[in-house]
C-alpha positions in Angstrom: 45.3 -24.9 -1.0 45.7 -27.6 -3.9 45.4 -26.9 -7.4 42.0 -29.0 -7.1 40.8 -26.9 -4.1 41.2 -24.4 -6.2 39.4 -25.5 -9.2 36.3 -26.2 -6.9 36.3 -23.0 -5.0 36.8 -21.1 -8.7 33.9 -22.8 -10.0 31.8 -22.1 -6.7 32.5 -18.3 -6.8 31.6 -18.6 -10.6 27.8 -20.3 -9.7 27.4 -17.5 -6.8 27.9 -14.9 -9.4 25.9 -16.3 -12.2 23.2 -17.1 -9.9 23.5 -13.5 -8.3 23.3 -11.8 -11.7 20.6 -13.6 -13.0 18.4 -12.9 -9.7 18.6 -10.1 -7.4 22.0 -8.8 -8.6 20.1 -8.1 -11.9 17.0 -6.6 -10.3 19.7 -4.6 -8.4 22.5 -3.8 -11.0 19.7 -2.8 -13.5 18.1 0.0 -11.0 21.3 1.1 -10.2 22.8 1.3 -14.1 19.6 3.6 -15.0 17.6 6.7 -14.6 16.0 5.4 -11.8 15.4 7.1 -8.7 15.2 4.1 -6.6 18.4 4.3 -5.2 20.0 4.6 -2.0 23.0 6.7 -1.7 25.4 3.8 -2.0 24.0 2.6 -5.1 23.1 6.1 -6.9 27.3 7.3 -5.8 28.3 3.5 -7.6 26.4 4.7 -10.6 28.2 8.1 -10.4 31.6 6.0 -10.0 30.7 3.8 -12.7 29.9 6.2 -15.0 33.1 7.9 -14.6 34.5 4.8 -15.9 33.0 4.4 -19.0 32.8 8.3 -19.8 36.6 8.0 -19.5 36.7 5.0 -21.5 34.8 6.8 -24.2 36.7 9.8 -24.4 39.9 7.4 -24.8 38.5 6.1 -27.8 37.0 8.8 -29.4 40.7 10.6 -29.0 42.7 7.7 -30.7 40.0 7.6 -33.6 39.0 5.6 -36.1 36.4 4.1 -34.3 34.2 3.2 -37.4 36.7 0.8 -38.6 37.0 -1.3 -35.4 35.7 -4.1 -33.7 35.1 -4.0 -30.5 34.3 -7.1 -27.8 32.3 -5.0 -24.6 33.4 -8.6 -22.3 31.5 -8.4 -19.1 28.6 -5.5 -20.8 26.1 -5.8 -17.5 23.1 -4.1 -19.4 25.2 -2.3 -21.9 26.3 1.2 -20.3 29.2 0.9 -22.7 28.4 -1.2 -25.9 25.3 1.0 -26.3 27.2 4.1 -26.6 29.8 2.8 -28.2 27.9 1.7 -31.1 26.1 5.4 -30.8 29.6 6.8 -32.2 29.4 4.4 -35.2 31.6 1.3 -34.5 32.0 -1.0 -36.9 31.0 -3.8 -34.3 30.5 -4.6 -30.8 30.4 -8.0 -29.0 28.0 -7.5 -25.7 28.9 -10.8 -23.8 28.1 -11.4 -19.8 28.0 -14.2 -17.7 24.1 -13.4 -17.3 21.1 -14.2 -19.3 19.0 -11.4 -17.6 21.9 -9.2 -18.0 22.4 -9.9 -21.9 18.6 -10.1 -22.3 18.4 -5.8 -21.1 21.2 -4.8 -22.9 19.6 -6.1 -26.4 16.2 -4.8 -24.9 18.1 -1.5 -24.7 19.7 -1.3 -27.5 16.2 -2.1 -29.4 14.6 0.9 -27.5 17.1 3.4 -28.7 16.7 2.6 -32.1 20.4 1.4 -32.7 21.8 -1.1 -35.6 21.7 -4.4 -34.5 23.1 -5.4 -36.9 26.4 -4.4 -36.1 25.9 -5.9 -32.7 25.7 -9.4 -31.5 24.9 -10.6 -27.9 26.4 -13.8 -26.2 25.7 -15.0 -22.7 29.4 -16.3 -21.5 31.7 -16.2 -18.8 35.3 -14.6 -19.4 37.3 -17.5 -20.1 34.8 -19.0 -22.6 34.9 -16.0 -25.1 36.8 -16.5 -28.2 37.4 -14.2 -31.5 39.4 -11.7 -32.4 38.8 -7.7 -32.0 40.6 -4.9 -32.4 39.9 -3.7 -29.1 38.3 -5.6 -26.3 37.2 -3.7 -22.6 36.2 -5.2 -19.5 35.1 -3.0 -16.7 34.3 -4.0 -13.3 34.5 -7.5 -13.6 37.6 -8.5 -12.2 36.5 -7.8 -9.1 34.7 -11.1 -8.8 38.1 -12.6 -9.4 41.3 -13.2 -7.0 44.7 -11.7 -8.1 45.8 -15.3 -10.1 42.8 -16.0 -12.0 42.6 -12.3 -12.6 46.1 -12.1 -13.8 44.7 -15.3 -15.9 41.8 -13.6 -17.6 44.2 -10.7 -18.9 46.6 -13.0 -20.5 43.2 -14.6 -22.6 41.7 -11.2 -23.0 45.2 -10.4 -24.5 45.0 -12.9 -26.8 41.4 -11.7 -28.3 42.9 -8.2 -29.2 44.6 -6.8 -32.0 45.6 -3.5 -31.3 44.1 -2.4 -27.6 43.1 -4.2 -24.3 41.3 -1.7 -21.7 40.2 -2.7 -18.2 39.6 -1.8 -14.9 39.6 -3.1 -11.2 39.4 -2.1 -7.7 42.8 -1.6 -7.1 44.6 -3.0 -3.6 45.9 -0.1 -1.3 46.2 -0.6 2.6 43.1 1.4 3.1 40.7 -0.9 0.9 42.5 -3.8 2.4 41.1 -2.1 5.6 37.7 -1.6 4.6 37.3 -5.1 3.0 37.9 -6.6 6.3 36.0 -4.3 8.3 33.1 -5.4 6.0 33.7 -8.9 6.6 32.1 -8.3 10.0 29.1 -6.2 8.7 27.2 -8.4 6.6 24.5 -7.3 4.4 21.8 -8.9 2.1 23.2 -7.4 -0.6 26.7 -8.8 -0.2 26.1 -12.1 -2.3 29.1 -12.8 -4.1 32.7 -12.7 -2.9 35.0 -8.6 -4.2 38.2 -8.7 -4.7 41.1 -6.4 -4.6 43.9 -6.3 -7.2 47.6 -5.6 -7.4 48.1 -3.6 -10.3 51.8 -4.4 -11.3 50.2 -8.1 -11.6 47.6 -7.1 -14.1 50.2 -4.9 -16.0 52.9 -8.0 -15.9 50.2 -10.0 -17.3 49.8 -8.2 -20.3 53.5 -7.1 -20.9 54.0 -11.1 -21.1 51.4 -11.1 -24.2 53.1 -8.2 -25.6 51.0 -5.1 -24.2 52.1 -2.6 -22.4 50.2 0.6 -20.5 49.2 3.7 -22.6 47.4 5.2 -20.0 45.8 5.0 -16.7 43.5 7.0 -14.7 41.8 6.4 -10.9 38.4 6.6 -10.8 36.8 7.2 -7.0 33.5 8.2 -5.6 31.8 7.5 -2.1 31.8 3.4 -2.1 33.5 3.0 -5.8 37.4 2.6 -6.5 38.4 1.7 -9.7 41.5 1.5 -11.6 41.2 1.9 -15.1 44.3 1.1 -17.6 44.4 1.4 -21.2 47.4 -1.2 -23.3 48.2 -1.1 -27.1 49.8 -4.1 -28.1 53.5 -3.3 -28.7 54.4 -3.6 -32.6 
């Protein structure tokens, strides 16, 4: 494909998922990242997955300390199952950004509800590669999946170079049998399959970030029934 077919079919992925997330997605994504009961047993094991991920994240942080002097940028925050607690255990700042209005629009409506410091919070309706600033840590969970292994390998390097000190993501990592599944479900079509999920090489998302001068602190494998995600933690090498 030419580097123009490219740039069009990036740009249609990118109006799939904004139009998913401010529609259905959102109606979906917010029952499922909640309390509610309203959930099949796909969607409630996703939420277990999920949560995994951002406990872990948590405990990461917490560990390292000094959390009350950093900034953080939460880039991709869906309705906030991670800015929200991270401001709980006092940081100095978080950035909630997502590609969605509705999405954006929940996380502030949450944060309000629990009685949290907005001040110490903004919120920004953006795509990845439109957020700029500096942070001395920035996270983005489960968002690459909506990208393909060169534009994801892309978004690192600019995520890279929006941290000071710590870059943390996560993706659904490639391994034959996920390769296997994704094109088994290719033939299975559902309603709820609106946007496009990708798989990742990890040594690609690691060489991205070792060529802006990070490399890994630690990783962990997060699974549950339906969820696979890789998470990595890198500290910018002094």
């Amino acid at each position: 494909m030419t580097e123009e077919g490219l740039q069009e079919q990036k740009q249609s992925e990118k109006a799939e998922v904004l139009t998913y997330f401010n529609g259905t997605g959102f109606e979906r994504w917010n029952r499922i990242y909640s309390n509610s009961d309203d959930v099949n047993k796909v969607q409630r094991n996703i939420r277990i997955g999920h949560q995994k991920t951002v406990d872990d994240v948590l405990s990461w942080i917490k560990e390292a300390g000094g959390i009350s002097q950093q900034s953080f940028c939460d880039a991709g925050c869906g309705v906030g199952s991670l800015s929200l607690p991270l401001l709980s255990l006092g940081a100095a700042s978080v950035a909630a950004s997502d590609i969605s209005d509705a999405m954006v629009a929940e996380t502030k409506r949450r944060a309000e509800l629990d009685g949290l410091d907005l001040t110490r919070m903004t919120f920004k309706t953006s795509d990845l590669e439109s957020l700029n600033g500096l942070f001395h840590t920035v996270i983005c969970l489960d968002v690459f999946i909506h990208y393909p292994q060169k534009a994801a390998e892309e978004m690192v390097r600019h995520l890279c170079n929006l941290t000071e000190k710590r870059l943390i993501v996560s993706f659904a990592p490639y391994t034959p049998f996920l390769a296997l599944l994704k094109i088994i479900g290719q033939f299975f079509p559902g309603p709820s399959k609106t946007t496009r999920a990708y798989i990742l090489r990890e040594k690609g998302i690691v060489n991205a970030a070792f060529e802006c001068g990070f490399r890994v602190k630690q990783r962990k494998l997060n699974q549950a029934p339906f969820y696979f995600s890789q998470l990595v933690e890198f500290e910018k090498i002094k």
